[in-house]
C-alpha angles and dihedrals in degrees: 000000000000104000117206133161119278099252092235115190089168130052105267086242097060083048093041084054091046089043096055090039081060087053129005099195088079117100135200087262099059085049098047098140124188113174112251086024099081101123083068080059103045088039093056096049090043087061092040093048112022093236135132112258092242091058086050089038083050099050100040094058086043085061095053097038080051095236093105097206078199113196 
């Protein structure tokens, strides 16, 4: 599993709020976000929505570039 960095445009906490406003069953905890400790993240929010870590990779980095590929 090849690790890299989210490409974050926006503050985690802008992305976090836009995150939980796509779903407000997430909690702080699921979105929990140290950088260099991404795959905990992805990993998280795999189990939560049943999705690959590339889609949510993939959305996440859509929020905070502010084009929401929603899924």
């Amino acid at each position: 599993m090849e690790k890299y960095p989210l490409k974050l445009e926006a503050p985690w906490e802008q992305v976090k709020e836009r995150l939980k406003e796509n779903d407000v069953h997430l909690t702080d905890e699921d979105l929990v976000y140290v950088p260099g400790q991404e795959e905990e993240l992805l990993e998280r929010l795999k189990q939560r929505w049943g999705k690959e870590r590339e889609e949510i990779r993939a959305f996440i980095e859509s929020i905070s570039a502010n084009t929401d590929a929603a899924g």
